[in-house]
C-alpha positions in Angstrom: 0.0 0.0 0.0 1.0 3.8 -0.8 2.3 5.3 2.4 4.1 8.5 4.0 6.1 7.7 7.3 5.2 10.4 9.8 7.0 9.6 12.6 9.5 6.7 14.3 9.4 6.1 17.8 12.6 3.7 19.7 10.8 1.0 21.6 13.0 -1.6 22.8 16.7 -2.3 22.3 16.8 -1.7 18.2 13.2 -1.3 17.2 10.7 1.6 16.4 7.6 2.1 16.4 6.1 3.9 13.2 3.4 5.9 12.6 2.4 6.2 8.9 -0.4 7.7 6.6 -1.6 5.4 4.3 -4.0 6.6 1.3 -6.2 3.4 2.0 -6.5 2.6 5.2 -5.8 6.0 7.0 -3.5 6.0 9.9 -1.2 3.0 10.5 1.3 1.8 13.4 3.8 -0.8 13.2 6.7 -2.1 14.3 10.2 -1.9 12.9 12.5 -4.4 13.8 16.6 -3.9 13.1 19.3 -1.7 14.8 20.3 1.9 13.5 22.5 0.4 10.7 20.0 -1.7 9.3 18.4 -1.3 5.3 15.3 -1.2 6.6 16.1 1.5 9.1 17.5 4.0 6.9 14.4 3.7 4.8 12.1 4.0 7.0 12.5 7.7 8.0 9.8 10.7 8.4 8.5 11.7 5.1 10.1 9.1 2.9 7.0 7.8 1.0 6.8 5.0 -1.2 5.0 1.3 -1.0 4.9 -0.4 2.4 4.8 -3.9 2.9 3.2 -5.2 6.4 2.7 -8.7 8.0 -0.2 -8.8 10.4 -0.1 -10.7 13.6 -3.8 -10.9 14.3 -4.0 -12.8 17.8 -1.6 -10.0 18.7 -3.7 -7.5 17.0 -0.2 -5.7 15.6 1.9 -5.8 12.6 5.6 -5.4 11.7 6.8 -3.5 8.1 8.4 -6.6 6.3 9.7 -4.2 3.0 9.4 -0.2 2.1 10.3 0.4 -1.4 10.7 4.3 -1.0 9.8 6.7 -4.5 10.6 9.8 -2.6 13.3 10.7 0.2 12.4 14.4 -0.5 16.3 15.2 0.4 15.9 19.2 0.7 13.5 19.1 3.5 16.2 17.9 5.6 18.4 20.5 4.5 16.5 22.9 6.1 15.6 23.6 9.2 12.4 25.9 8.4 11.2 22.8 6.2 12.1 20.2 8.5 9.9 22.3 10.8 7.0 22.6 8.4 7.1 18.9 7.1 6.7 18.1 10.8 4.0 20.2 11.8 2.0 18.8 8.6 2.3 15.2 10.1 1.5 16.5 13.6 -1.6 17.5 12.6 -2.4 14.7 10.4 -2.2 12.7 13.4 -3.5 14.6 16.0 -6.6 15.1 13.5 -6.6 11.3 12.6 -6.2 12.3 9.0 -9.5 14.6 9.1 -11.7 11.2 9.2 -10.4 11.6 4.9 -7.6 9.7 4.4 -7.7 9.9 0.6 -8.2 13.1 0.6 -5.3 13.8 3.6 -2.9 11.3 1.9 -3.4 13.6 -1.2 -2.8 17.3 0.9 0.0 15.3 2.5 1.7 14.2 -0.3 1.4 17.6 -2.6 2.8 19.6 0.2 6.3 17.6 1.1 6.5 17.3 -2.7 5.9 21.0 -3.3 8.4 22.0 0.2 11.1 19.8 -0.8 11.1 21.1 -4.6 10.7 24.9 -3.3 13.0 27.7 -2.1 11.7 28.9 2.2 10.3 32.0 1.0 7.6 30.0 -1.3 7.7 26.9 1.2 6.1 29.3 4.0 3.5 30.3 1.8 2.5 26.5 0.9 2.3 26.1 4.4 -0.4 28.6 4.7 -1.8 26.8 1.8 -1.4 23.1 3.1 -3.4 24.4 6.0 -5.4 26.6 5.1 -7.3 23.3 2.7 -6.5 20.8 5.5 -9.1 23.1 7.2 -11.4 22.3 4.6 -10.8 18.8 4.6 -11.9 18.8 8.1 -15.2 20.9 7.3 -14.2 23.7 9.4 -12.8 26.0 7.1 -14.1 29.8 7.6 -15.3 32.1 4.3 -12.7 34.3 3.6 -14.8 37.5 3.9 -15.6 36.5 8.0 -11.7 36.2 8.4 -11.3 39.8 7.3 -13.0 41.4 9.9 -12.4 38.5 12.7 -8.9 38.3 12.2 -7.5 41.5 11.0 -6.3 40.7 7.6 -5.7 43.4 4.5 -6.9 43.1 1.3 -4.4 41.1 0.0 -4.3 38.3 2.4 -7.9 38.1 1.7 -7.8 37.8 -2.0 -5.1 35.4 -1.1 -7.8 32.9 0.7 -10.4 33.6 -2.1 -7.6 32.2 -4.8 -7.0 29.1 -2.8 -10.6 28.7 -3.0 -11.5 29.7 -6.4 -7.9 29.2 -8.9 -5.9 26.4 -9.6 -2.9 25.7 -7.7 -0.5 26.7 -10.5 -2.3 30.1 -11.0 -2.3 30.6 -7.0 1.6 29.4 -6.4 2.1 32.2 -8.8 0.7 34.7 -5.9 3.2 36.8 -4.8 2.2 38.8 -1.0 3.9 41.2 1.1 5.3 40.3 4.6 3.0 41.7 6.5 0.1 39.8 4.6 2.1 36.5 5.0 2.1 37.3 8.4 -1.4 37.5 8.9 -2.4 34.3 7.2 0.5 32.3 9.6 -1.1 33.8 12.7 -4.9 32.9 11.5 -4.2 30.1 10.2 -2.2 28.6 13.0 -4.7 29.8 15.5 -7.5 28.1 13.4 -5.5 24.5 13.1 -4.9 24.5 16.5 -8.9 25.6 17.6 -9.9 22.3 14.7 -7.5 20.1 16.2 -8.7 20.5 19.6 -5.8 20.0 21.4 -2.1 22.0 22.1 0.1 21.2 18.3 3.5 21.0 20.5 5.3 21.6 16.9 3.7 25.4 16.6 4.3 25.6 20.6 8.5 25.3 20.5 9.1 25.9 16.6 6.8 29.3 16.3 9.2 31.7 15.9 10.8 29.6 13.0 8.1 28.7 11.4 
C-alpha cells in the first residue's frame, strides 16, 4: 500500500515504532525491527514515502513493516531547518486530527505539500504552508469564508484575496501569488490559531518551533 512515514518512535533495544499515513486505510502503526545500521532502518525515516509492505499478527492484534520500497526521500527538506519544521507540523496534525476522518483526501494534501516544500525555495515553502493548511481546514469541514476572516482576524486586502484564490484558482495560477510580509504574516497567525482551535488540542510543533516557522 501507498504510504508516508510520519514519525519513528525507539521501543526496545533496536526497534521503532512507526506511525504512517496510508492513502487506504488511513492511519497505521507498526513495528520496525533492526538496529540503526540496518536497510530497513534508513528507509524507514519521516517523510520518505513509497510502498509499504506489512505482515499482520492478528491474535496479537499488531503488525511489523516486512519491506518499504521508497519513491521519494524528498532530500531538501532535511536540509532545512524551516522545512524540517513545516514537514513536521503537517504530520502533527495529520495525526492529532486522525487524518481529518479523509484519508484519501489527507494522503493527497500530504503528499502535494512535502512534494511541493522539498522542490521549493523557504520564501515560497512558508507560503505553501499557509496553503497546506489553510485546505486541511477544509478537509476537516471547518474552514471559515474568507470574507468573516477579514474582519475577525485583521487581515488586509491582499491576504484576503489570497484565501479567495486558494478557493476559487488552480494551484498553478495561486503558487504564482506573490504577497507582502505583512500579509504573510497575517495568514501564519490565522491560520495557526484556526488549526490549533480544529484540532482540539495543544500542536506541541507550533508551541516550540513558532518563531521559526
Amino acid at each position: 500500500m501507498q504510504a508516508i512515514i510520519l514519525s519513528v518512535r525507539a521501543t526496545g533495544k533496536n526497534n521503532g515504532l512507526v506511525t504512517m499515513l496510508t492513502k487506504e486505510e488511513g492511519l497505521r502503526t507498526s513495528l520496525l525491527y533492526g538496529g540503526p545500521k540496518s536497510r530497513m532502518r534508513s528507509l524507514v525515516q519521516p517523510f520518505n514515502s513509497g510502498s509499504v509492505w506489512l505482515y499482520e499478527d492478528k491474535a496479537k492484534e499488531s503488525s511489523k513493516i516486512t519491506d518499504f520500497e521508497v519513491t521519494d526521500f524528498h532530500m531538501q527538506l532535511k536540509a532545512s531547518l524551516y522545512k524540517i519544521m513545516a514537514a513536521t507540523l503537517a504530520a502533527e496534525i495529520v495525526m492529532k486530527t486522525r487524518a481529518a476522518g479523509e484519508p484519501e483526501g489527507a494522503f493527497v494534501l500530504l503528499s502535494a505539500f512535502l512534494d511541493g516544500t522539498d522542490a521549493s525555495g523557504e520564501d515560497e515553502a512558508r507560503l505553501g504552508t499557509i496553503r497546506f493548511l489553510w485546505r486541511y481546514l477544509g478537509l476537516l469541514g471547518v474552514q471559515p469564508e474568507p470574507d468573516d476572516c477579514a474582519g475577525k482576524y485583521g487581515l488586509d486586502k491582499e491576504a484576503e484575496g489570497y484565501l479567495e484564490a486558494l478557493n476559487t484558482r488552480s494551484p498553478g495560477e495561486v503558487r504564482r501569488i506573490l504577497l507582502p510580509a505583512p500579509s504573510v504574516r497575517q495568514l501564519k497567525d490565522m491560520t495557526f490559531r484556526l488549526i490549533g482551535e480544529a484540532a482540539g488540542c495543544r500542536l506541541s510543533t507550533i508551541e516550540t518551533g513558532f518563531s521559526i516557522l
